[in-house]
C-alpha positions as CSV (number, residue, x, y, z in Angstrom):
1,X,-61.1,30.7,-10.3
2,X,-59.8,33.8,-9.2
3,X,-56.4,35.5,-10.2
4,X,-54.9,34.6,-7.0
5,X,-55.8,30.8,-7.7
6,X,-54.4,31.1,-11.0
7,X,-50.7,32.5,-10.0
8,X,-50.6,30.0,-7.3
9,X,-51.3,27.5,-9.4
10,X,-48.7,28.7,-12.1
11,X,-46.0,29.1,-9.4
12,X,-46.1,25.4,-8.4
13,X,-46.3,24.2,-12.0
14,X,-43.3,26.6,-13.1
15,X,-41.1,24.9,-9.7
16,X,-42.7,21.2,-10.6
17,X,-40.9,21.6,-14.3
18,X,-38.0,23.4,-12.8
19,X,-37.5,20.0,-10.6
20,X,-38.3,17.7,-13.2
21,X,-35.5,18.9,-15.5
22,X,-32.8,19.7,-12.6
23,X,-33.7,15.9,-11.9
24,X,-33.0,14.8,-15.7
25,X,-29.8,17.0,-15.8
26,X,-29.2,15.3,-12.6
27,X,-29.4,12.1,-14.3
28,X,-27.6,12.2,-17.1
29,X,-24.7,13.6,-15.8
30,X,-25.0,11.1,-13.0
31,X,-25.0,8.7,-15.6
32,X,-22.4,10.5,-17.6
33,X,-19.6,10.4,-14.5
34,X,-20.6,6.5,-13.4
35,X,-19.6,5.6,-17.0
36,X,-15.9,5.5,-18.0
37,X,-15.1,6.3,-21.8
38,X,-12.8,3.4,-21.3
39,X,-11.2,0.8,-19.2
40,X,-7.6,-0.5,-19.3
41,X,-7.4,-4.7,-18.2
42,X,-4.2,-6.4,-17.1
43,X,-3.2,-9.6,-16.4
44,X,-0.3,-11.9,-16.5
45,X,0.2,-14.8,-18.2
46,X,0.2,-18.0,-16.4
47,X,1.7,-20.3,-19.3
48,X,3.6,-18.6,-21.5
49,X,3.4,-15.2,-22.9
50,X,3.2,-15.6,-27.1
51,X,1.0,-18.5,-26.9
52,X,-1.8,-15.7,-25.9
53,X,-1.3,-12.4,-27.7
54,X,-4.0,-13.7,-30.5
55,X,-6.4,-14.7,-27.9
56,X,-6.4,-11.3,-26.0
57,X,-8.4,-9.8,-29.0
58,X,-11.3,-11.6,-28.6
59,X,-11.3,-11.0,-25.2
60,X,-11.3,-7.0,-25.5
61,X,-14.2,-7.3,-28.4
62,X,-16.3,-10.0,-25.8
63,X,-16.0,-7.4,-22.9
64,X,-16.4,-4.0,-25.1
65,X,-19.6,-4.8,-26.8
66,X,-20.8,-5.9,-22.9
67,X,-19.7,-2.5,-21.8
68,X,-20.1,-0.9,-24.6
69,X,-16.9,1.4,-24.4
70,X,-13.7,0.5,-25.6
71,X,-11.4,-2.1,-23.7
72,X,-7.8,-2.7,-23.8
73,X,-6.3,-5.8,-22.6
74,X,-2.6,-6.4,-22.1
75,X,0.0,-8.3,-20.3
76,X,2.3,-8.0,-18.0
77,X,5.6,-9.6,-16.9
78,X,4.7,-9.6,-13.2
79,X,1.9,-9.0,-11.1
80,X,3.8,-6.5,-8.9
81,X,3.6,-4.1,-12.1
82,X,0.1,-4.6,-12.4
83,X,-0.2,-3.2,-8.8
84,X,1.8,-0.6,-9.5
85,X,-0.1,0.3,-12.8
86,X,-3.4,-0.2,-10.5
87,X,-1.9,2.1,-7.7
88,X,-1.3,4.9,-10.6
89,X,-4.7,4.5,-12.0
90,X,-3.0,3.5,-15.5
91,X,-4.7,0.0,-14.9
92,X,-8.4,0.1,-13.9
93,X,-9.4,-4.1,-13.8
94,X,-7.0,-6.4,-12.7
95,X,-6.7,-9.8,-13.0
96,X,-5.2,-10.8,-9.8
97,X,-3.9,-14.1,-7.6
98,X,-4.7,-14.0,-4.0
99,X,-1.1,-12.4,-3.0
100,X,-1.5,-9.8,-5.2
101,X,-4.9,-8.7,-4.4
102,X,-4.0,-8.8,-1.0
103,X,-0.8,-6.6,-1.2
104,X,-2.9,-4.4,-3.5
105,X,-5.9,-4.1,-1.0
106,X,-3.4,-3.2,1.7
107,X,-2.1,-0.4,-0.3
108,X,-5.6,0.8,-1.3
109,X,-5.0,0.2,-5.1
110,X,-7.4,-2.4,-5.6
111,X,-10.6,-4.0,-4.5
112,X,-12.2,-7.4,-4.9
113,X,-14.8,-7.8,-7.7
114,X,-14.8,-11.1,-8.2
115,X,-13.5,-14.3,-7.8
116,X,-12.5,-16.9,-10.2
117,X,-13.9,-20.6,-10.8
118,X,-12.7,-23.5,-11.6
119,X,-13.1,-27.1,-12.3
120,X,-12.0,-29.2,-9.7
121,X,-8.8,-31.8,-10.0
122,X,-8.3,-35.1,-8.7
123,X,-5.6,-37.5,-8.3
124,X,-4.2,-39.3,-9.9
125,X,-2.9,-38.0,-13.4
126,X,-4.1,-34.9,-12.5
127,X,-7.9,-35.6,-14.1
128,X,-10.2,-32.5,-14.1
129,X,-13.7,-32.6,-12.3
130,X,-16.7,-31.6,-14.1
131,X,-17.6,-29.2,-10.5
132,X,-16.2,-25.4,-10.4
133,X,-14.5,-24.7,-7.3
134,X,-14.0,-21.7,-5.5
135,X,-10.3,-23.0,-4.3
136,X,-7.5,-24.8,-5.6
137,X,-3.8,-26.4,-4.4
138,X,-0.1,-25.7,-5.4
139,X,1.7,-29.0,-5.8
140,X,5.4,-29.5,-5.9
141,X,6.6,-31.9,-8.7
142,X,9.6,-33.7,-9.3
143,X,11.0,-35.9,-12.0
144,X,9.6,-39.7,-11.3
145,X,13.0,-41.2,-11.9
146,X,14.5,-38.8,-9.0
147,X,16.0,-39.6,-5.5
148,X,13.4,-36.6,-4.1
149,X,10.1,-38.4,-3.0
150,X,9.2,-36.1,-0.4
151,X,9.2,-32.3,1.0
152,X,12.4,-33.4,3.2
153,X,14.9,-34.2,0.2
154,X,13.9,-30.9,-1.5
155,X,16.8,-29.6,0.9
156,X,20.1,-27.9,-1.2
157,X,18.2,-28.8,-4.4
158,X,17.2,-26.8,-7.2
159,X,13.7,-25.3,-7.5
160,X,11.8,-24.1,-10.5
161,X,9.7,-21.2,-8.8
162,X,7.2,-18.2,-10.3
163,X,7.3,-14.2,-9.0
164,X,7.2,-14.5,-5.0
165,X,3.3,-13.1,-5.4
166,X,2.6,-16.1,-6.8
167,X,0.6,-18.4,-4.4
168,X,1.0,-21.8,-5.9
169,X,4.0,-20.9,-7.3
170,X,5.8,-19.5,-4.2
171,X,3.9,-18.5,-1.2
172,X,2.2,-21.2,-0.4
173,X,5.4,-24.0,-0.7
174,X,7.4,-21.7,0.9
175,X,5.2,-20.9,3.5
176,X,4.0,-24.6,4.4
177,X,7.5,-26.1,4.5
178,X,9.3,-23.4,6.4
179,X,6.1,-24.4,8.8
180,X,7.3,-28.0,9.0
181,X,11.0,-27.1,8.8
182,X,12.8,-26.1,5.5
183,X,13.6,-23.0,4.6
184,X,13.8,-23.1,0.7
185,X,14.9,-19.8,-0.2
186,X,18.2,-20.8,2.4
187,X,18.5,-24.2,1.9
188,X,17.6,-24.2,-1.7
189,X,18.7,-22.8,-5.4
190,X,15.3,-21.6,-6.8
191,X,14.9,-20.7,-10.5
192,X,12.6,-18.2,-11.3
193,X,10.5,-19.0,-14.6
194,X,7.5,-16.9,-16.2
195,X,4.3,-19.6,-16.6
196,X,3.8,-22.3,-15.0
197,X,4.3,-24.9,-18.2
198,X,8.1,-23.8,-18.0
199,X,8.3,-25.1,-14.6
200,X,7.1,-28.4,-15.5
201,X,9.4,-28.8,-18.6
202,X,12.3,-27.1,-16.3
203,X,12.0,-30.6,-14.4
204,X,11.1,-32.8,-17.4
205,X,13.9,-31.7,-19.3
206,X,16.4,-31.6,-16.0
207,X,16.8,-28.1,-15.8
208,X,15.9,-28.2,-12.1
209,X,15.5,-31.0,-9.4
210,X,11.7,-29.8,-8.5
211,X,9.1,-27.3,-9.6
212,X,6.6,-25.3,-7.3
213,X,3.2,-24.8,-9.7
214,X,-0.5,-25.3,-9.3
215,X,-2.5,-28.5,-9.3
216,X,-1.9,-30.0,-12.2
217,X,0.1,-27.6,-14.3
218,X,1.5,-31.0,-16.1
219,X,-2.0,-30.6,-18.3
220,X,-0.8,-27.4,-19.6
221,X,2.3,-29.2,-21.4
222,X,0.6,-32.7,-22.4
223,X,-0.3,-31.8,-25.7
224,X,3.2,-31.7,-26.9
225,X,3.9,-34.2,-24.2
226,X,1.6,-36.8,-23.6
227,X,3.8,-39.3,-21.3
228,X,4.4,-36.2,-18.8
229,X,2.0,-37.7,-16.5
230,X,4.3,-40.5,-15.9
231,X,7.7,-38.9,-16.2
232,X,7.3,-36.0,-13.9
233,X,4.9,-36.7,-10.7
234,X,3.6,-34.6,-7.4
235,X,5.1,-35.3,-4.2
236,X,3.8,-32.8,-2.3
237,X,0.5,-30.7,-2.1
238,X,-0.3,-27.3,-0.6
239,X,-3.2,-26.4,1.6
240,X,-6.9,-24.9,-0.4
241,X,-5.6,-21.5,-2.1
242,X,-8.7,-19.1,-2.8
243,X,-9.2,-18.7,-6.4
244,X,-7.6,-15.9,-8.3
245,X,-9.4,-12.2,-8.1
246,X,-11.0,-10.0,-11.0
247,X,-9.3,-7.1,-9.0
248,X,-10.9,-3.2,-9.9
249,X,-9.2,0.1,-8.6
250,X,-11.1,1.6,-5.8
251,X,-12.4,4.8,-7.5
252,X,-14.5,3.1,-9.9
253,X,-17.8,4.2,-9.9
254,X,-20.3,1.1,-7.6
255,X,-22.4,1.7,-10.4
256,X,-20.6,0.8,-13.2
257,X,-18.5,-2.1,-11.0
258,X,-22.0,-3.7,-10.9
259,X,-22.0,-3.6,-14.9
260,X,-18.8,-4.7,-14.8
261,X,-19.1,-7.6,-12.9
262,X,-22.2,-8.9,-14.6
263,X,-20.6,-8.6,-18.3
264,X,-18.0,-10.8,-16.5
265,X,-20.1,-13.3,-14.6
266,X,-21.7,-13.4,-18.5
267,X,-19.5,-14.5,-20.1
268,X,-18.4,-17.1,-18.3
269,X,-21.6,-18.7,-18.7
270,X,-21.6,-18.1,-22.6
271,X,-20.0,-20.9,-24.6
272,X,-18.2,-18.4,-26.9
273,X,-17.1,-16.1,-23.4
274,X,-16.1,-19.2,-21.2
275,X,-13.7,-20.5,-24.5
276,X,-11.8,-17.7,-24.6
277,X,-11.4,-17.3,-20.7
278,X,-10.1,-21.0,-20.5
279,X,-7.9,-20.0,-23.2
280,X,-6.4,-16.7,-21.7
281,X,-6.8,-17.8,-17.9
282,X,-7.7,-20.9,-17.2
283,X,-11.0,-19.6,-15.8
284,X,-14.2,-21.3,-15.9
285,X,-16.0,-18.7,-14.9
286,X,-16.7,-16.3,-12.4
287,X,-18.9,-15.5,-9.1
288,X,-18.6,-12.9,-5.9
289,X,-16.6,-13.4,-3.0
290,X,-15.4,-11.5,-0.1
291,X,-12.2,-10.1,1.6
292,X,-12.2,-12.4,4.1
293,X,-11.6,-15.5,1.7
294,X,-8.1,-14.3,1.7
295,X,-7.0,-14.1,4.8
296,X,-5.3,-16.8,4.9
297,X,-2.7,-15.6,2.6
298,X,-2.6,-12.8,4.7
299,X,-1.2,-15.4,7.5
300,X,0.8,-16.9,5.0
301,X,2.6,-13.3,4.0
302,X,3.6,-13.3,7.5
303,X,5.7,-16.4,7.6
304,X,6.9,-15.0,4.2
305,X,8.4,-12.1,5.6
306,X,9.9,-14.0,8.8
307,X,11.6,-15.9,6.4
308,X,12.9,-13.2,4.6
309,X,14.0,-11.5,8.1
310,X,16.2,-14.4,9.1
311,X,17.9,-14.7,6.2
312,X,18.7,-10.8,5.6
């Protein structure tokens, strides 16, 4: 071999382990970036508040060893907070109904992930399905013994509502009888409540004439009262809603989103993971979905704000 040989053939091995490590360096700080040290999860409570502080816990230990970074889970009061604390990058996964997500897609401070399950319901008695569905309805419920039996003597009556980004719990009722003729925010005296349970005891208890909640909220109070089935009944159901949204803020690496979403779409199929989800959520699980699943509440926001016009 001669010497010229032999310095070529140094050259290209010195520049073959030059690559190789810029590569690796590459890597690892690739790696480094994509992973955050830690990740801040909101939600808020759809039946009331101190009946889940000890179940969060598990939740944060479930998705941390997943992850395998620290996670912190809290609540909020309203999901327009959470947007906010999305928006400001304080929040980085949130757990998001379809009004919210929407509202925080359009101002770019969140993106879908993924999209809730659960089981299915069917009437009567509100009896639950053994099939996860992608979609569910809002219902409006009154007290059985009442003179309301239908949308049209809701009019100048009192209304147990949630936030107005709630979609069981205000857009879609709203929505769907101003389409058909009564405008309830006008005609009638709504009651804001936090969780849904507190709407249905708000008309068991004669607190308020009707309630706005999902299908069937009555199962969240029938521990403590098992005849509520028969004392406080539907008279009205919404349209399919699209299940709520696991909600991330746009700047999260695609890499670790992917992680993310599969430690999620895990433990909805464990039987430890999909206990304490039911507990905290009512979730059954998880699976993907798109952005277009929710236009239809984009449609709906629009009627929202009409309403809201004419009565400014």
């Amino acid at each position: 071999m001669t010497k010229l040989k032999k310095v070529i053939i140094t050259f290209f091995l010195l520049l073959l382990t030059v690559g190789a490590t810029a590569c690796s360096n590459k890597k690892e700080t690739s790696s480094k970036s994509n992973s955050p040290k830690s990740i801040n999860v909101q939600f808020v409570p759809s039946i009331s508040a101190n009946k889940l502080e000890s179940r969060v816990k598990p939740m944060e230990k479930l998705l941390s060893d997943k992850l395998g970074i620290p996670v912190h889970v809290t609540m909020s009061t309203d999901y327009n907070t959470v947007v906010e604390a999305m928006k400001s990058k304080k929040v980085d996964v949130g757990f998001l109904p379809s009004d919210a997500y929407v509202m925080a897609h359009k101002q770019h401070a969140a993106n879908l992930l993924l999209q809730a399950q659960r089981y299915g319901i069917k009437q009567p008695n509100g009896q639950q399905t053994d099939k996860l569905v992608n979609s569910y309805r809002g219902q409006v419920v009154v007290k059985k013994s009442s003179a309301i039996k239908s949308w049209k003597d809701l009019k100048g009556k009192s209304i147990s509502v949630s936030n107005p980004t709630s979609d069981s719990g205000y857009v879609f009722p709203v929505a769907e009888l101003k389409q058909k003729g009564l405008d309830v925010p006008k005609s009638c005296k709504l009651v804001t409540v936090t969780g849904q349970d507190q709407a249905v005891l708000n008309v068991l208890n004669g607190d308020t004439d009707a309630a706005f909640t999902f299908e069937d909220a009555r199962n969240s109070v029938k521990e403590d009262n098992p005849d509520i089935m028969s004392k406080v009944v539907p008279i009205y159901f919404t349209k399919q809603i699209p299940n709520d949204t696991i909600s991330v803020v746009p700047n999260m690496p695609k890499s670790f989103q992917k992680k993310l979403a599969k430690a999620f779409i895990e433990i909805g199929k464990s039987k430890k993971g999909k206990k304490i989800i039911e507990r905290i959520y009512s979730h059954e699980g998880y699976t993907y979905g798109k952005d277009s699943d929710y236009d239809v509440i984009r449609e709906y926001n629009k009627v929202i704000a009409s309403t809201k016009k004419k009565n400014d």
